[in-house]
C-alpha positions as CSV (number, residue, x, y, z in Angstrom):
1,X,89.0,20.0,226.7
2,X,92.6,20.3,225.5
3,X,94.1,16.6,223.4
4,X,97.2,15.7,224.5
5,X,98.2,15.1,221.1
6,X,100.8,17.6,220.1
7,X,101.2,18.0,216.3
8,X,103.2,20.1,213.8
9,X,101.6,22.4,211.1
10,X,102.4,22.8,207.5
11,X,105.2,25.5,208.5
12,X,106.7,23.4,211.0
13,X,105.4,25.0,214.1
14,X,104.0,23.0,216.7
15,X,100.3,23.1,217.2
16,X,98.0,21.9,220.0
17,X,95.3,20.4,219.0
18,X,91.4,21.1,220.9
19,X,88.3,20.1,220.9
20,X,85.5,22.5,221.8
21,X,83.0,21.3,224.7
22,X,79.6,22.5,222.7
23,X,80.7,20.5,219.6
24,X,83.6,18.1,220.2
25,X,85.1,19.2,217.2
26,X,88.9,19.0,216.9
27,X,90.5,22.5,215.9
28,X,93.9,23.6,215.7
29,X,95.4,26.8,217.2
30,X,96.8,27.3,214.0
31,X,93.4,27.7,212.6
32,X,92.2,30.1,215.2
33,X,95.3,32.1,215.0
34,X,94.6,32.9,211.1
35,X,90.6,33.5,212.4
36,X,91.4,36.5,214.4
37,X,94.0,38.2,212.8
38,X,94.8,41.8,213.5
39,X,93.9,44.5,211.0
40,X,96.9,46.8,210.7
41,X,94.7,49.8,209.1
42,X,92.4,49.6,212.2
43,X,93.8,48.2,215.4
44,X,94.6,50.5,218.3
45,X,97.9,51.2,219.9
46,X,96.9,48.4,223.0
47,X,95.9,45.8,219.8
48,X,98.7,46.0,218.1
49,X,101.0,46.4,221.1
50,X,99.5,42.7,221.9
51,X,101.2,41.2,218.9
52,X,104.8,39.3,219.7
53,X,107.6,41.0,220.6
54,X,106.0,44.5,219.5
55,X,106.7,47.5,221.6
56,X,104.1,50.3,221.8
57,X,106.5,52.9,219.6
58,X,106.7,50.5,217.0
59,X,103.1,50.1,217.0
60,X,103.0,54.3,217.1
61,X,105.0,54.0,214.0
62,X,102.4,51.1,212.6
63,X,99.3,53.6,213.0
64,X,101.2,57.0,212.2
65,X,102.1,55.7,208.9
66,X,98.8,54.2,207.7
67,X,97.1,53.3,205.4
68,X,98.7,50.0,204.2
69,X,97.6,48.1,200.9
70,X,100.3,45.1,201.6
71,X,101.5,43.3,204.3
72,X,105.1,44.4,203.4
73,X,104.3,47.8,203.2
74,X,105.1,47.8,207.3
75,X,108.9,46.9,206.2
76,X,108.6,49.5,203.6
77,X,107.8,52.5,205.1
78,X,109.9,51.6,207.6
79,X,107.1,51.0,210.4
80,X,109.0,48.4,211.4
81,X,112.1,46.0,210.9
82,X,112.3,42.9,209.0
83,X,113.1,40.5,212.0
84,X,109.6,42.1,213.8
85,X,107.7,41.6,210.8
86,X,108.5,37.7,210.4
87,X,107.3,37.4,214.1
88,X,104.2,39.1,213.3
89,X,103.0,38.6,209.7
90,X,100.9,35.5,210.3
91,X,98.8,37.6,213.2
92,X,98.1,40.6,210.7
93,X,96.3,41.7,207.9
94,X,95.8,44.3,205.7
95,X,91.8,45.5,205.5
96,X,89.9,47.1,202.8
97,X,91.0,50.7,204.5
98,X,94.4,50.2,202.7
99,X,93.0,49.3,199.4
């Protein structure tokens, strides 16, 4: 059952609040975004190629040049550009495979 309450996160992006039908509880998509991020150091070409506005060479690039320790680590060894990695960096994370 979706609210038609629209709100706006911490960040200042718009969030649609939803309750789930087994428990009526009120969750954000916010929440569920940073739930199920994806793992840079083990997502697949398709994963990764999911993520917004990423391109299945840059996600190539992403894989060929693991492993990754940090999140900025994608900027620095040039996996991909700044402007990509603000649209993607609250869907990813780094697992323990980069540490």
């Amino acid at each position: 059952m979706v609210l038609g309450l629209l709100t706006v996160a911490a960040g200042g992006s718009p969030v649609r609040p939803f309750a789930t039908e087994s428990t009526g509880i009120s969750v954000t998509s916010s929440v569920v975004r940073k739930a199920t991020r994806v793992d840079v150091n083990r997502a697949g070409r398709d994963e990764l190629s999911r993520l917004p506005g990423m391109t299945p060479e840059a996600a190539d690039r992403i894989i060929k040049r693991r492993p990754y320790r940090k999140l900025d680590e994608l900027v620095g060894k040039k996996a991909i550009g700044k402007k990509q990695f603000a649209q993607i960096r609250d869907y990813i994370s780094v697992g323990t495979e980069g540490m």
